[in-house]
C-alpha positions as CSV (number, residue, x, y, z in Angstrom):
1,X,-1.0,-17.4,-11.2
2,X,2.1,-18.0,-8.9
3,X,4.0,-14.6,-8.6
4,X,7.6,-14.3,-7.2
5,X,8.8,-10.8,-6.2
6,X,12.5,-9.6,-4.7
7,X,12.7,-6.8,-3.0
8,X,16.0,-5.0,-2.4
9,X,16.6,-2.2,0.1
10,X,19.8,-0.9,1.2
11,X,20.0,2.2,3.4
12,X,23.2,4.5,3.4
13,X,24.1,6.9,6.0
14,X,26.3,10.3,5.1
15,X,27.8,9.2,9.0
16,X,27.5,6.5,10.9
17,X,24.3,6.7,13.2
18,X,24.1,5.8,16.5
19,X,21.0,3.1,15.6
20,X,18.5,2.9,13.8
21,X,14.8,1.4,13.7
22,X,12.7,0.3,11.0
23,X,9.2,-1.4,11.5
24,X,8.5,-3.6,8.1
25,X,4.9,-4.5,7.1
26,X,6.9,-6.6,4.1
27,X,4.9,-10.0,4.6
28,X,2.0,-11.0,3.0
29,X,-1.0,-13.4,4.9
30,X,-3.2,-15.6,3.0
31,X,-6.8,-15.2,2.3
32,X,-9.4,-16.2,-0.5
33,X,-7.5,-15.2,-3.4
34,X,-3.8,-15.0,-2.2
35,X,-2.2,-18.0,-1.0
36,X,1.6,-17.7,0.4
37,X,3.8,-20.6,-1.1
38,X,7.2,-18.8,0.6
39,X,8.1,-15.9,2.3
40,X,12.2,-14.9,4.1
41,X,13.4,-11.7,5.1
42,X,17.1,-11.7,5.0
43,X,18.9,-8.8,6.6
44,X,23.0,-8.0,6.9
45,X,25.1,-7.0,9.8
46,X,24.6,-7.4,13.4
47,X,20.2,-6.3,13.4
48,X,17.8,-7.8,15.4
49,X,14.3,-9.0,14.1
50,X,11.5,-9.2,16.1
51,X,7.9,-10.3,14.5
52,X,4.4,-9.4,15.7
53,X,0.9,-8.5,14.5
54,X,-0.4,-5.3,14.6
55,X,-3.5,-4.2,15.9
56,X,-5.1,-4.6,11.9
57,X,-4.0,-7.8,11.8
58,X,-0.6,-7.0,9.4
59,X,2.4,-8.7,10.1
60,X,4.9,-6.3,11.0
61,X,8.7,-7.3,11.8
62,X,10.7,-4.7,13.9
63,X,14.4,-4.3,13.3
64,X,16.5,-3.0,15.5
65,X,20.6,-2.1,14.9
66,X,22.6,-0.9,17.2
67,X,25.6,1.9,16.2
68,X,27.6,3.3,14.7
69,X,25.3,1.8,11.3
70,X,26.7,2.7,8.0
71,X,24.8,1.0,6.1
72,X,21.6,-1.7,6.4
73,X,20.6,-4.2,3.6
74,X,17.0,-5.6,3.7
75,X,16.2,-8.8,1.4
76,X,12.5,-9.8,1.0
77,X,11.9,-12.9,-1.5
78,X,8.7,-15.1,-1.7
79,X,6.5,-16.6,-3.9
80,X,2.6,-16.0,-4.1
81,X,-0.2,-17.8,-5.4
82,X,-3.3,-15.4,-6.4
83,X,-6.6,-15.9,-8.5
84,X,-9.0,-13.6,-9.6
85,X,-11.9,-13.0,-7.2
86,X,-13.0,-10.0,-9.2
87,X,-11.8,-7.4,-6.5
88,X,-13.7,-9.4,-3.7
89,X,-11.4,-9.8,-0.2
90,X,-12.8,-12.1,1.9
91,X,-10.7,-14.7,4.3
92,X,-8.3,-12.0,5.7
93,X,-7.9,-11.1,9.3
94,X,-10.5,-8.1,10.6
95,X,-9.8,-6.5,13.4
96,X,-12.5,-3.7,13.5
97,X,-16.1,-3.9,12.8
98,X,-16.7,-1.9,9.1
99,X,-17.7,1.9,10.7
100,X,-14.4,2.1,12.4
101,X,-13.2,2.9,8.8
102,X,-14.9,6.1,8.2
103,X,-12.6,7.7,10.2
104,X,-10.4,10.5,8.5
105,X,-6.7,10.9,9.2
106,X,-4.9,14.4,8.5
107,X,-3.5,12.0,5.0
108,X,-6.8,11.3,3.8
109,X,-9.6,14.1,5.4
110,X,-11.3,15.5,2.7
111,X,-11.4,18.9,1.9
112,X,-14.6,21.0,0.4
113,X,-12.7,20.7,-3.4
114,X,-12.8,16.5,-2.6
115,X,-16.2,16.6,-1.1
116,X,-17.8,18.4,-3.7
117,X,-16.0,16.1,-6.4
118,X,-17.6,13.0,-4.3
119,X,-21.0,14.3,-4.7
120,X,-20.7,15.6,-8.1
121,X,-19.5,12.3,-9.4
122,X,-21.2,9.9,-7.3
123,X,-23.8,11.7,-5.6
124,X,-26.5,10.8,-8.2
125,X,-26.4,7.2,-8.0
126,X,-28.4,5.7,-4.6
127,X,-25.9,2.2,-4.3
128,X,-22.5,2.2,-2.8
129,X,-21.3,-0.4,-5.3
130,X,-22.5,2.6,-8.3
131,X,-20.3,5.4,-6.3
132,X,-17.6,3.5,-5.8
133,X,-16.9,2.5,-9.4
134,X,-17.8,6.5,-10.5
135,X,-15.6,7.5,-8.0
136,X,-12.9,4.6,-9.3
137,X,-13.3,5.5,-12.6
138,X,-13.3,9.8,-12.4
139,X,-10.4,10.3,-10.1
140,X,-7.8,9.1,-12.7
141,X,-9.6,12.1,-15.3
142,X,-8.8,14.5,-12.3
143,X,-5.4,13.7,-11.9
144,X,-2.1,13.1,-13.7
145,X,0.3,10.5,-12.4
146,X,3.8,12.2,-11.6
147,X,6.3,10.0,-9.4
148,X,8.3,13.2,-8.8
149,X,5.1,15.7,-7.4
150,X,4.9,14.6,-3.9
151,X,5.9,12.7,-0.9
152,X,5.1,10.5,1.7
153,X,4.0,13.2,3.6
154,X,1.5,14.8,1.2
155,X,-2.0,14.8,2.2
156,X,-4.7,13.7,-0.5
157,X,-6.1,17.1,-0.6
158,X,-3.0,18.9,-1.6
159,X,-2.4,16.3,-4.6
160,X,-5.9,17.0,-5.4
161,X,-5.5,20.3,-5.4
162,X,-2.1,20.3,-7.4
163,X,-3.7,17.8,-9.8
164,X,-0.9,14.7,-9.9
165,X,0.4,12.2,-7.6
166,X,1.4,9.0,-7.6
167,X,-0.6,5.5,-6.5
168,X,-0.4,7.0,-2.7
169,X,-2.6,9.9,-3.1
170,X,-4.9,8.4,-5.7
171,X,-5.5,6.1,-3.0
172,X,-5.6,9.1,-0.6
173,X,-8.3,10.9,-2.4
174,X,-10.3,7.8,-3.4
175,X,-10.2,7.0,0.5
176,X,-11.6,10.8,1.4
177,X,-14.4,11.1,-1.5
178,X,-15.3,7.4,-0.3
179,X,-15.7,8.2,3.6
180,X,-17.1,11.4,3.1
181,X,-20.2,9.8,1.2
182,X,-20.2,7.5,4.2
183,X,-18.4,4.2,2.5
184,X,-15.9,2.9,5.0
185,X,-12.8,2.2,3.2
186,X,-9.3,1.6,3.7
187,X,-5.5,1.7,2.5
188,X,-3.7,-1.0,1.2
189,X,-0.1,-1.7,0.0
190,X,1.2,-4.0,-1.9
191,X,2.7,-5.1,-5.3
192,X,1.4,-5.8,-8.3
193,X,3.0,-7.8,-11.4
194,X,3.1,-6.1,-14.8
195,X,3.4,-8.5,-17.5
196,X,6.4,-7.3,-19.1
197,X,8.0,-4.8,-16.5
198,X,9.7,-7.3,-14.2
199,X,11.7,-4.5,-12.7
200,X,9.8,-2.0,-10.9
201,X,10.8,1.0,-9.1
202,X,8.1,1.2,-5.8
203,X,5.1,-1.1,-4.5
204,X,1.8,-0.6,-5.0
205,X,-1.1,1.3,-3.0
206,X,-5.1,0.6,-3.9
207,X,-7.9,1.0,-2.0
208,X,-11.0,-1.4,-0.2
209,X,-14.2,0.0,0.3
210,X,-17.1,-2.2,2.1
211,X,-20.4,-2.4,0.6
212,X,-23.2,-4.4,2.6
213,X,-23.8,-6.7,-0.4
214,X,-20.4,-8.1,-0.6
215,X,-18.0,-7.0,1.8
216,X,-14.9,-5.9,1.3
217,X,-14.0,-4.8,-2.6
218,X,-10.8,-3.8,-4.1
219,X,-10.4,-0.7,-6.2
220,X,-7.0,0.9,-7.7
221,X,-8.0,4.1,-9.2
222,X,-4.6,4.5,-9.9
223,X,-5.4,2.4,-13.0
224,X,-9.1,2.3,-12.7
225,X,-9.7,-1.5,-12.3
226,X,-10.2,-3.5,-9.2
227,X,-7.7,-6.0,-7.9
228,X,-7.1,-8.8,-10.2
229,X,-4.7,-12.0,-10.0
230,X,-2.0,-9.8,-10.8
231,X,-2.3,-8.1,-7.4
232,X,-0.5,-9.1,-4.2
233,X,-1.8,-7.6,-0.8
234,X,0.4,-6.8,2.2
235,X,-1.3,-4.4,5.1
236,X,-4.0,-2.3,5.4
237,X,-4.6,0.9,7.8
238,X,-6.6,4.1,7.4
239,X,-4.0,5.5,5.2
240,X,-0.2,4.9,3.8
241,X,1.1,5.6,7.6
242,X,-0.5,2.9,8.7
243,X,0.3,0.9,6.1
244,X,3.7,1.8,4.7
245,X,5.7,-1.3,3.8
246,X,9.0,0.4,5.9
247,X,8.8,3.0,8.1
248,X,12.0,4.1,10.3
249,X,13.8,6.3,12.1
250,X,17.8,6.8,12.9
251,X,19.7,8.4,15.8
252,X,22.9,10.6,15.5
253,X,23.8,13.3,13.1
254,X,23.7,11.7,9.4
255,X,21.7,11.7,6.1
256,X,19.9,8.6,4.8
257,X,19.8,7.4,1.4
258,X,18.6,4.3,-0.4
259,X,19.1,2.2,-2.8
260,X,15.6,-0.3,-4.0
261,X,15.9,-3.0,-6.3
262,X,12.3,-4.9,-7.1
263,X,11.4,-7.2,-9.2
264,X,7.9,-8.7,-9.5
265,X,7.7,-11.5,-11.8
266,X,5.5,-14.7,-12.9
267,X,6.8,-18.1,-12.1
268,X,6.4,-19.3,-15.4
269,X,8.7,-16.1,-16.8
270,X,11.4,-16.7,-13.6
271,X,11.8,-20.2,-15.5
272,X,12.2,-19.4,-18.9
């Protein structure tokens, strides 16, 4: 299916700042699955945009504005051609051999509650492929989704722990249940088009796990389903830090605030 998505930012300071900085992993690559028809990022004011790859292959942009900023507006509009490879990534850009994602971050180390809850539920069964779909399918039972119970900055164990979360810390606790039954596995944001919600308020976050037998494999226990068509990928990284579609900082003494407009659509409803 060919998906088209606009994505709105606008960032509003309480004072002018000095600068500001923002590092944008915002542009899709291609790979077997996800083909990108067209891609722009259109920014106001005087900002500089510099383009590069990160060291897991992303395409990050870095944008740079010099002060006094009162405000920055970030336009991201593309289209995307996907088909279903049931959850399957193969094609993309690897960086690092599969062991180097077992590694635990402070976002995604799993505590004794998440370790326990990865044995319980998938301990029994001898194949990765057989955990991984247990542990896709029981971490949605264990918590509730809630867009207002935590924040960037909460680690998977606390939203374990408090029992709700949003996509991030599904992902999170999927990532440390997976590692600590030694499944490499990774972070990835994205979007995803939901037929009949064209307007969105966030991205998406899922997860990839690698199993021997078929490499790399999508799983969103956020809704307990592996990628399908309807799914497009951006970056990857041991966790949302790594991966986080913007992530910025500002000089001078001000409070941020923004504004995000998306919409994630088919091609064939854009038209009608």
């Amino acid at each position: 299916m060919r998906i088209r998505i606009t994505h709105e930012t606008v960032y509003h300071y309480s004072e002018p700042a000095k600068s500001a900085v923002q590092l944008l992993r915002l542009t899709p690559r291609g790979h077997d699955g996800q083909t990108v028809l067209s891609w722009n990022i259109d920014l106001d004011g005087d900002a500089r945009l510099m383009r590069r790859e990160d060291w897991y292959g992303n395409i990050v942009h870095s944008l740079s504005v010099s002060g006094p900023v009162s405000q920055i507006s970030l336009h991201v509009a593309g289209e995307i051609e996907t088909t279903d490879t049931a959850g399957l990534i193969r094609g993309g850009v690897e960086r690092f051999p599969e062991i180097f994602y077992l590694r635990e971050t402070p976002l995604t180390r799993p505590d004794a509650a998440i370790r326990e809850f990865a044995e319980t539920t998938a301990g029994r069964f001898t194949g990765p492929l057989d955990q991984t779909h247990a542990l896709l399918n029981a971490i949605p039972e264990r918590l509730r989704f809630d867009t207002g119970a935590t924040s960037a900055t909460t680690a998977g164990a606390d939203a374990f722990a408090a029992g709700h979360g949003v996509c991030q810390d599904f992902t999170h606790v999927f990532l440390g249940a997976a590692r600590s039954l030694g499944i490499p596995a990774r972070y990835v944001s994205g979007y995803l088009h939901k037929p009949g919600e064209t307007e969105q308020e966030a991205g998406h976050a899922w997860a990839e796990a690698y199993l021997p037998d078929l490499g790399w494999v999508s799983f969103d226990p956020a809704n307990a389903i592996s990628a399908t068509e309807h799914y497009v990928r951006l970056a990857v990284g041991l966790d949302y830090l790594d991966a986080a579609p913007v992530r910025g900082s500002y000089y001078g003494i001000t409070r941020e605030a923004l504004d995000v407009r998306l919409r994630i659509e088919s091609a064939r409803q854009a038209q009608a």
